[in-house]
N, C-alpha and C positions, 0 to 999 in steps of 0.2 A: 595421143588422145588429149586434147585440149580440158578444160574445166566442165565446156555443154557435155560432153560425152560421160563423165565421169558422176556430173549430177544425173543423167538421166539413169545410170545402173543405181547408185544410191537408191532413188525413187521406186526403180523399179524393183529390187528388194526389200526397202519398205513395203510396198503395196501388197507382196507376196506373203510375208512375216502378219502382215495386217488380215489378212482371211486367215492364215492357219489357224493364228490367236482366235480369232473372230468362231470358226469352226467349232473350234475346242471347247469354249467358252459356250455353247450353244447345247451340249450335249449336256443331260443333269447330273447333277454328282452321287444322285441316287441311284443313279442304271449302274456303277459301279460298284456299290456298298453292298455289301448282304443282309438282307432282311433280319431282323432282330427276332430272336426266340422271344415267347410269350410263355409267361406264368401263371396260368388261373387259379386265384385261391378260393379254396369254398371256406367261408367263415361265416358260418350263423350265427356265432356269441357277440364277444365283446368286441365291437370295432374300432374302440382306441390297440386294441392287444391285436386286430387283424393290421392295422397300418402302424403298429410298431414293427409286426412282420412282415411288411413289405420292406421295413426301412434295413431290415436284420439282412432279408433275403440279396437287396439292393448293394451291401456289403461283401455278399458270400458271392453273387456275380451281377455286377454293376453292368454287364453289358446287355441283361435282360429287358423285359417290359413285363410289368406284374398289373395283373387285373383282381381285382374282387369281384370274387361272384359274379363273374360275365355273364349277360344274357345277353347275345347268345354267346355259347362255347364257342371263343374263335380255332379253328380249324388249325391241328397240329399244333396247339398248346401241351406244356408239360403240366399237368395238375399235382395240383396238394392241398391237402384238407387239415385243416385245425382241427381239432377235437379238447373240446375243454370238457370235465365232468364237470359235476355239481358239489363235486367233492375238493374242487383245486389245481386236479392231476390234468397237465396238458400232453398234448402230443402230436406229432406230422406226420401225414401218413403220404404217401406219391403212389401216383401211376405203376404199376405191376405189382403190386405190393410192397415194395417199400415203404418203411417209418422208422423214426426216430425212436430214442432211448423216451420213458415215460417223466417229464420234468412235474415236481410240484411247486404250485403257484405261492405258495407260501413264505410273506415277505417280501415280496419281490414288484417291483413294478413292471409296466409292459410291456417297457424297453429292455429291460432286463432279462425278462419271461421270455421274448423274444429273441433276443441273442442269446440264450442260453438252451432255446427249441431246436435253434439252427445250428451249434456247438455241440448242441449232443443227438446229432443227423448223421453222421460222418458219408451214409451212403448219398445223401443229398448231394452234396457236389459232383461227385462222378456222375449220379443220375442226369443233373443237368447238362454237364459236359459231354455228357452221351448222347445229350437230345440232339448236336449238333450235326 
């Protein structure tokens, strides 16, 4: 088999090599990913202390996507609700009845208030890990 013959199989497994890539390349990389859980937070109060609690939650599982106060409720969200009194006392509450230990706000900023709502949750994480 002389050099012609030899370029024409080259070529013609380039060409080959050339649509699989090409194929593959064409399908999106999201028809393979799994759709991301969603977190709805209801927070009527303070909403420096509601997006320090995203930023808390965002820690506890960074693979989520967290909404405040969605309108609308998107569909197979895991919900949790803030509860501030008037008196300081914070607290999380989730979907089936789950909540956290009672945190008071005293002293505290809202980064702080917030990782420390989500620190004393313990059933919060399994909750979420459950939602999977």
């Amino acid at each position: 088999m002389g050099w012609d013959g030899r370029f024409g199989r080259i070529c013609a497994a380039a060409a080959v090599l050339s649509a699989v890539l090409l194929v593959s390349a064409a399908r999106p990389a999201e028809a393979s990913q799994r759709p991301r859980d969603v977190v709805a937070i209801s927070c009527t109060t303070d909403m420096d202390l509601c997006r320090a609690l995203v930023q808390a939650m965002a820690e506890l599982a960074p693979s989520h996507i967290y909404r405040i106060n969605p309108d609308p409720m998107p569909p197979q969200a895991f919900r949790l609700r803030l509860d501030l009194s008037d008196t300081g006392r914070a607290r999380l509450h989730w979907q089936e009845g789950g909540h956290g230990d009672v945190v008071a706000r005293t002293g505290l900023t809202e980064t702080d208030l917030a990782r420390k709502l989500v620190a004393s949750s313990p059933g919060l994480a399994r909750a979420l890990g459950a939602q999977r």
